[in-house]
N, C-alpha and C positions, 0 to 999 in steps of 0.2 A: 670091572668091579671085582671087590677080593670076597669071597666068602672063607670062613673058618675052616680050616683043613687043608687050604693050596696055597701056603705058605709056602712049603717043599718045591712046590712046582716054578714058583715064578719068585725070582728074586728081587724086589720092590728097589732097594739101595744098589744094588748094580744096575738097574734097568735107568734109574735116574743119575746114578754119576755117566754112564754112555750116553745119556741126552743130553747133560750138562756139559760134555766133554766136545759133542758133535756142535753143538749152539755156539761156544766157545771157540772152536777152529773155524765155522763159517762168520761168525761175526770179527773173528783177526784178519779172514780170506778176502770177506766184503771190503774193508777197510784200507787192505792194504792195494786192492784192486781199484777201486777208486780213485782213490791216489797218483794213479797212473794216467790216470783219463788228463789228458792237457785241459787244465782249466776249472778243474773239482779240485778239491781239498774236502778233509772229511776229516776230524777226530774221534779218533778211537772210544767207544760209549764204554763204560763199567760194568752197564745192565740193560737190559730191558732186551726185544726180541726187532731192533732196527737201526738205524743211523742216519743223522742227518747232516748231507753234505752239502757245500756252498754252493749252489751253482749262480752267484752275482755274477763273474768274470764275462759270462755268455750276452749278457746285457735283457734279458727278459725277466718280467717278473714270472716268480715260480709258479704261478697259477697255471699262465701262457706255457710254460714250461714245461708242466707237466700234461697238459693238453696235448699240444703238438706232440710229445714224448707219447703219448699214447695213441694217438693220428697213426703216429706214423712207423712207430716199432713195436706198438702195440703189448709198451711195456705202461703198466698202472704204478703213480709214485702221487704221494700227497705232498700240496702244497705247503713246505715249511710254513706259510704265514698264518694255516690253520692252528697253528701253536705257537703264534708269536714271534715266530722265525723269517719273516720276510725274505729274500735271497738263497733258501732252503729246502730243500724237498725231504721226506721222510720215506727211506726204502726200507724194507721187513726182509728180515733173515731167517724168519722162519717157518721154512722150506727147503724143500732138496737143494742139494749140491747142485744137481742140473740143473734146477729154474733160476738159479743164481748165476749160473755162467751163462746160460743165456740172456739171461737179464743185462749182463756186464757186458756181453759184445753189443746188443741193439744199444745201451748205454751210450756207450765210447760210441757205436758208429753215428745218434745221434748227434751228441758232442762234436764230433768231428765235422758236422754239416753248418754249424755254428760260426757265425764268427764272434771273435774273441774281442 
């Protein structure tokens, strides 16, 4: 909270371009990492603080998907079809660099348990 007088102190527009700037490198980071997982495809969002990648190829629906995904890597990811998105899961970027990279190996090492 700002009170009158700590203007000086904390700079409000630099404190938010460094947020907007860190959101932006982890939401290009997520995507293009994704990507890589044999069998995701994900495009690139504009906005908002997550992304929602294909995971049909695996042959389960995303619900199943995201269950066992949490069973067993004990990564949490919402079922695209809560939004209409059937074949989909919605993962959130906003969060450390670390819980993203980890997120991204139990991801793939899921995915790789999979078959296609």
């Amino acid at each position: 909270m700002f009170f009158y007088g700590q203007a000086d102190m904390f700079d409000l527009a630099a404190a938010l371009a460094e947020m907007k700037s860190a959101f932006d490198r982890r939401r290009k980071h997520l995507h293009a990492e994704l990507n890589k997982i044999p069998g995701v495809t994900c495009l690139l969002a504009q906005g908002a603080f997550y992304l929602f990648p294909n995971i049909s190829s695996f042959g389960l629906k995303d619900v199943d998907f995201c269950a066992q995904l949490l069973e067993k890597e004990k990564v949490a990811a919402v079922p695209g079809s809560a939004f209409g998105a059937e074949g989909y899961i919605r993962v959130n970027y906003a969060t450390s660099d670390e819980v993203i990279a980890k997120g991204l190996v139990r991801l793939a090492r899921f995915c790789a348990t999979l078959k296609k």
